[in-house]
Each structure stands twice: as C-alpha cells, then as structure tokens.
C-alpha positions as a printed Julia matrix, in Angstrom:
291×3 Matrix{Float64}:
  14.01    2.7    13.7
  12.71    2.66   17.63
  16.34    1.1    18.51
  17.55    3.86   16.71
  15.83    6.74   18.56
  16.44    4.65   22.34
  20.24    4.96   21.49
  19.4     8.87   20.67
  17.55    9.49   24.04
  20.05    7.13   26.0
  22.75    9.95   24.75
  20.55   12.59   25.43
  20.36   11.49   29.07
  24.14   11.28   29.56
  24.87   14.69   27.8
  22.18   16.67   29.51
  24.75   19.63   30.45
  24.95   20.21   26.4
  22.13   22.27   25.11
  22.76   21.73   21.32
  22.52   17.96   22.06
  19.47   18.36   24.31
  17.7    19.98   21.76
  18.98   16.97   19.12
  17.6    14.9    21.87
  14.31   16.98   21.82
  13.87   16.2    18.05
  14.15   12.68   18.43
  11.82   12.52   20.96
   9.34   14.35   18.82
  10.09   12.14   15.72
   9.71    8.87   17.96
   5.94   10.33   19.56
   4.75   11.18   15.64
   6.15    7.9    14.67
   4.09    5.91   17.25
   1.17    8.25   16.44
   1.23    7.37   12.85
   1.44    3.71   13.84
  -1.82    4.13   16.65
  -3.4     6.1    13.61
  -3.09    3.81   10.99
  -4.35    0.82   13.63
  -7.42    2.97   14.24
  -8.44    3.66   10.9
  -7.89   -0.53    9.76
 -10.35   -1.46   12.45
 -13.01    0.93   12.07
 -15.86   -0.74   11.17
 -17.68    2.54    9.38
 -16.35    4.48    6.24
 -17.93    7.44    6.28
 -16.57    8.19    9.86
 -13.01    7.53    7.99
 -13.99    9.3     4.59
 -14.73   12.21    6.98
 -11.98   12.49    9.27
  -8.67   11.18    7.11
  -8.8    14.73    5.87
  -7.87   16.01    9.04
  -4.64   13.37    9.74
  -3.77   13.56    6.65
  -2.78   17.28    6.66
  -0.94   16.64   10.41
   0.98   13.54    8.84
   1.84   16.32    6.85
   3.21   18.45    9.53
   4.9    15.1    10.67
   6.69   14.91    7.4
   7.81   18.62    7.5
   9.25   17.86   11.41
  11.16   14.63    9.73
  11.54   15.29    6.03
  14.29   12.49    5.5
  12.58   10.19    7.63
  11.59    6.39    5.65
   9.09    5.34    8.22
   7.26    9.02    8.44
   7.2     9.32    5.16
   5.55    5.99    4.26
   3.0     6.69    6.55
   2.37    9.82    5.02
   1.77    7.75    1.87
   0.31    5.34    2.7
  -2.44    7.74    4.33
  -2.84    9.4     1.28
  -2.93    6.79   -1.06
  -6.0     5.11    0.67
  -7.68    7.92    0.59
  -7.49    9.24   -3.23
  -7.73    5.72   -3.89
 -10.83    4.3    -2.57
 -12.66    7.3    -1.42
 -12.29    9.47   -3.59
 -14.82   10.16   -6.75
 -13.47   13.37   -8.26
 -10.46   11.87  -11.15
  -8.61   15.44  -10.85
  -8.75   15.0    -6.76
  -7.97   11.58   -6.92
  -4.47   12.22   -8.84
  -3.48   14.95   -6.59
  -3.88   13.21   -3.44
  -2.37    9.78   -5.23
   0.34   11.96   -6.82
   1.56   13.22   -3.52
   1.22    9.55   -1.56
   3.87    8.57   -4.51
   6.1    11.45   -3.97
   6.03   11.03   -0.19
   6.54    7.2    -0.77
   9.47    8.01   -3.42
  11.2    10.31   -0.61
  11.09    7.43    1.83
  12.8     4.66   -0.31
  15.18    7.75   -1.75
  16.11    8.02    1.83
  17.63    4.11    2.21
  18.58    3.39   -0.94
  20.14    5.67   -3.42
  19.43    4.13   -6.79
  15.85    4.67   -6.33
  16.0     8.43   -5.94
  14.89    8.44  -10.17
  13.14    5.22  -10.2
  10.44    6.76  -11.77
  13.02    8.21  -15.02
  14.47    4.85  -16.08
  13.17    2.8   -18.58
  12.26   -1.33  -17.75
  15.49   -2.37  -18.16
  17.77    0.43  -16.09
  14.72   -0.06  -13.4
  15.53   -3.77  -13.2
  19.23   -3.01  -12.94
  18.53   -1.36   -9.79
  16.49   -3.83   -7.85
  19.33   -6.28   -7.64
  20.72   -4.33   -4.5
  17.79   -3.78   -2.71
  17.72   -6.14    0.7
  15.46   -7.06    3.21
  16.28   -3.89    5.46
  14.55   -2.01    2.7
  11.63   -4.13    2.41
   9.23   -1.47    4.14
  10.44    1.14    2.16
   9.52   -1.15   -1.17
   6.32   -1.91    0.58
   5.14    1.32    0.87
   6.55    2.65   -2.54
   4.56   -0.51   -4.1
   1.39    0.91   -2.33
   1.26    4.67   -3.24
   2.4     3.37   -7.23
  -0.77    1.2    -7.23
  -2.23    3.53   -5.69
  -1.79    5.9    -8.16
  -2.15    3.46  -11.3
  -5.22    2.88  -10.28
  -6.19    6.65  -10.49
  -4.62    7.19  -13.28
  -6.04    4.2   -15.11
  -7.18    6.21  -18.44
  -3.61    7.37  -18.99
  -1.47    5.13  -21.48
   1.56    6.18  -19.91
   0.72    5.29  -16.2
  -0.16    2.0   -17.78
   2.99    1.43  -19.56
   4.37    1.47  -15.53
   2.96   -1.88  -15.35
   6.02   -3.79  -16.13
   8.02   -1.97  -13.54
   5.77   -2.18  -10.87
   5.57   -6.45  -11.42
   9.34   -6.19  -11.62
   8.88   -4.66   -8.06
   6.48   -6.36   -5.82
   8.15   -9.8    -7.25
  11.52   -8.55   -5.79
   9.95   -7.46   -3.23
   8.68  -10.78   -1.99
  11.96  -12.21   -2.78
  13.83   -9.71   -0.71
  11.19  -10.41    2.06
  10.74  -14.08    1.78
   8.31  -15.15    5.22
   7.94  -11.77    6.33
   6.62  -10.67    3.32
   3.08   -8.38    3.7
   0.54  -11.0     2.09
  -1.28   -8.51    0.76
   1.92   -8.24   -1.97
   0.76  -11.39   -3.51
  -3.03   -9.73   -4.44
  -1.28   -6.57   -5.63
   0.73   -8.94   -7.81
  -2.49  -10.57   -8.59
  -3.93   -7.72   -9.68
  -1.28   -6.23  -12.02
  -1.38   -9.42  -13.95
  -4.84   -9.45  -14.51
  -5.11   -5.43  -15.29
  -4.14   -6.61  -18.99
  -5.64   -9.15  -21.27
  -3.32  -11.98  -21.86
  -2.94  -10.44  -25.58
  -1.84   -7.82  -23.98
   0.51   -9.18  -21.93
  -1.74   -9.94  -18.9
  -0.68  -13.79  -16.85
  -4.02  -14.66  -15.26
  -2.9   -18.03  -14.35
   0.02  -16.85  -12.45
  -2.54  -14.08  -11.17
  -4.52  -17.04   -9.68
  -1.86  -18.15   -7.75
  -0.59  -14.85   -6.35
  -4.59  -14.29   -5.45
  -4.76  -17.66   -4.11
  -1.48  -17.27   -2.09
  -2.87  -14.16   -0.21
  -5.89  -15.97    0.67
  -3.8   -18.55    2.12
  -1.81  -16.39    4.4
  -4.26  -14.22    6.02
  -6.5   -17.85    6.7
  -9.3   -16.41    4.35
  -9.98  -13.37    6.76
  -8.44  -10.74    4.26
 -11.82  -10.71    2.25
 -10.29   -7.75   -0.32
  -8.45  -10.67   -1.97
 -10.89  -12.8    -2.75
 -13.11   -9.79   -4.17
  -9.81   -8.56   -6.35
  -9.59  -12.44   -7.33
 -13.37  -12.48   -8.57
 -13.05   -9.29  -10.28
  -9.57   -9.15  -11.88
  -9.58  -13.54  -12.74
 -12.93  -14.56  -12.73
 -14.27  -11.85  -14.76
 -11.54  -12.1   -16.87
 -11.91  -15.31  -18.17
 -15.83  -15.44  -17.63
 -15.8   -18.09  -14.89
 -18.78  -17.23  -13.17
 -19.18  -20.54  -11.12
 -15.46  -19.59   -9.2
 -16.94  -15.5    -9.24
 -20.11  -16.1    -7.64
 -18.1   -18.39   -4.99
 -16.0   -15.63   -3.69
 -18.49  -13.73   -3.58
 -20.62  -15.34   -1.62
 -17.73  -16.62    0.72
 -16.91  -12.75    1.39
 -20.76  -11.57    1.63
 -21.42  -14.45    4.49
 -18.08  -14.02    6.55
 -17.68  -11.81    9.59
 -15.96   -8.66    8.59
 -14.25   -7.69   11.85
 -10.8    -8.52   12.11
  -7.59   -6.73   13.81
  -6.33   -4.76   11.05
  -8.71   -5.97    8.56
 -12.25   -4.56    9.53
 -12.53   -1.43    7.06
 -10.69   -2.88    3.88
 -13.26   -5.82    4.78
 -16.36   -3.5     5.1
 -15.6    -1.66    1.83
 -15.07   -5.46    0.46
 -18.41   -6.59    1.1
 -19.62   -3.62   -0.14
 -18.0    -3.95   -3.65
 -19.3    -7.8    -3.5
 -22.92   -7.01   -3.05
 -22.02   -4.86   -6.27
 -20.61   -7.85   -7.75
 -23.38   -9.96   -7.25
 -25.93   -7.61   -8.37
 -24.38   -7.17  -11.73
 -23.45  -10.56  -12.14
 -26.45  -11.67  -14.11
 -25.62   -9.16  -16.94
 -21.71   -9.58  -16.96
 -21.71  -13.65  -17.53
C-alpha cells in the first residue's frame, strides 16, 4: 500500500500545473497520514501497560477511525484498522451483550468491506453455506493475507459476543476453514497469533460436538513457540479452552503460573499481556472448584 501512495505523490509532483490531479494527489496524501496514524495508534494502544486508560479513550479513536473510513471507504488497510479497533473493544471491554454486538457487528462489516475490496468472491462470504465458502478460499493468495487476517479477527471477534446464539455458532466451521487457509496462504509470515485463534475454535466445542482438542493443543502450542513464550494470551486461551476441557489441572495450573510470574511488558504485547494475567489470577482462584 505505502509503494502505492509514493508512486501517487511522485505523479503529483510532476503534474503540479493540473489542479484535478493535485487535488487526487491531496487525497492520497491524506489517506497515507490516516494510514500511518492508524498504524502509530494501534502501536500505542498494544503497549500500554493500563486498561482503563485504553477502556477510556478507544471511544474517542474509534469514532475518528471512523472518519478515516468515510475519507477512504474502499480502502483494505483503513478499513481493517477500523475493525480491528472495534473488535477489541466490544470484545474484551465491553460488559453490556447488546453493546458488545453492535460494536462487534460493525468491526465485521468494516472487516468484510476490506477483504470485499481485494478479492471479489468474498463480498457474500457471510451468505454461503460450508461448502460454497470453501469453494472460494481456493483463490485467495498471500497478497490477501492481511485482508484474511483482519476478517478472521472481527469474526472471532464477534463469535465470541455472540456466543449464546446457535446460529453464530454454526459459523464455526467456516471460520476453521479460514484461519487454516489462512496460514497456508501465509506460510512463515503468518501472524502467530492465527494458530491460538485456531486453538481456540477447536476447543469452543466438545469433541462430541465436533470440537479437536488435540489438534487444538498443537495450534496453542505452536503460538507459544513463535512469539518465544512472551505472548502470555496463548498460554491463558490454552489453559482455559484445553486444559479445562479435558480436566487436566496439573498442565492448567502450569500455564498459569508461567503467565502470573513472567514480565508482562513486551513491544506489541504489553496490554493483551496485562489483561492476560488478569484473567489468570481468575483462573487460579477458581481452580480449586473447577478440577
């Protein structure tokens, strides 16, 4: 996308004498300074280190991502950040269901837009049954992969929200379908963090019910791996959706400790590591009556 907008302003330099192209030009300079905001935003909310000062002030970006989005309506990279904005907030600090859907529901229809806008056949993702939806992933390729990403996000996202209704929950299938091609599609520049979202949809069903906790383990496992143990999230999403699952409390009360006694600052990593070790204290303290 930035090599995109350089060529844009490089034109914009040689054409200066045109004033319908300067004001293209214009534009694309706007788009590029709301894209890098996005990006400086999104850095500054991973490493804060204090969620009330984020539960607080999101609000406030969220409804000027917003304005973003309205600037740029067709643009992928705008529009996932939109999402992805709103989809962390309705989904972890949020308490009000109703509020929660809204703000999850939008994050999904901003993230919808974005893939919509690179690859055609997902513009009614969300109409087709399992097997047209698998039909379509067999042309998506790495250049989409952020697209995916952030589409995978905002659907979890809003699963998770919408966790009571039967018919979010019959998503499931599609949504594993997804974040498995997206990994393939992505291969070593895959977000890590895919393999605990795969983790987690496999373990958000009992294996009666079609859940896979061993091949949850592994996913869980494999995002541990990758981020060297620092992404503590996973190993709280591997107590609570495998360990808890199948009653192993010796492998449970591991991971928690491991992500209770580790430093929670990390580039990119401090919040969803705060909120971690806040959900692990939880963990521990209502371990005794679980197992």
């Amino acid at each position: 996308m930035r090599l995109i907008l350089r060529s844009r302003q490089i034109a914009a330099i040689l054409l200066l004498l045109s004033t319908a192209l300067l004001s293209s030009a214009c534009a694309s300079l706007v788009s590029n300074a709301a894209s890098g905001l996005a990006d400086n935003l999104s850095s500054a909310i991973l490493n804060q280190d204090d969620p009330d000062t984020v539960r607080a002030g999101m609000p406030s970006y969220m409804l000027l991502m917003d304005s973003f989005v309205e600037g740029s309506p067709d643009d992928p990279a705008m529009l996932g950040a939109a999402a992805n904005l709103y989809a962390s907030y309705g989904a972890v600090f949020v308490d009000d269901a109703a509020r929660a859907s809204r703000l999850t529901s939008r994050a999904r229809d901003y993230a919808q837009r974005g893939i919509c806008a690179t690859y055609l056949a997902a513009c009614n993702w969300r109409e087709l049954n399992y097997d047209d939806f698998v039909a379509t992933l067999a042309g998506l390729t790495d250049r989409h992969g952020d697209a995916v990403y952030d589409y995978i996000f905002a659907t979890l996202a809003y699963l998770r929200a919408h966790s009571s209704d039967w018919n979010s929950l019959a998503e499931l299938p599609q949504a594993e379908a997804l974040v498995k091609r997206y990994l393939e599609i992505s291969g070593d520049s895959a977000n890590g963090a895919a393999h605990m979202y795969l983790g987690i949809i496999l373990t958000l069903r009992p294996p009666a019910l079609g859940g896979k906790p061993e091949e949850a383990r592994m996913h869980f496992e494999k995002a541990i791996a990758l981020s060297a143990g620092r992404d503590l999230s996973a190993k709280v999403e591997f107590a609570k959706g495998y360990a808890k699952l199948l009653y192993e409390r010796e492998l449970h009360d591991q991971l928690v400790n491991e992500v209770l006694e580790a430093s929670p600052y990390e580039q990119g990593k401090t919040l969803t590591n705060v909120l971690a070790q806040e959900e692990a204290l939880q963990l521990r303290a209502a371990a005794d009556d679980y197992f």
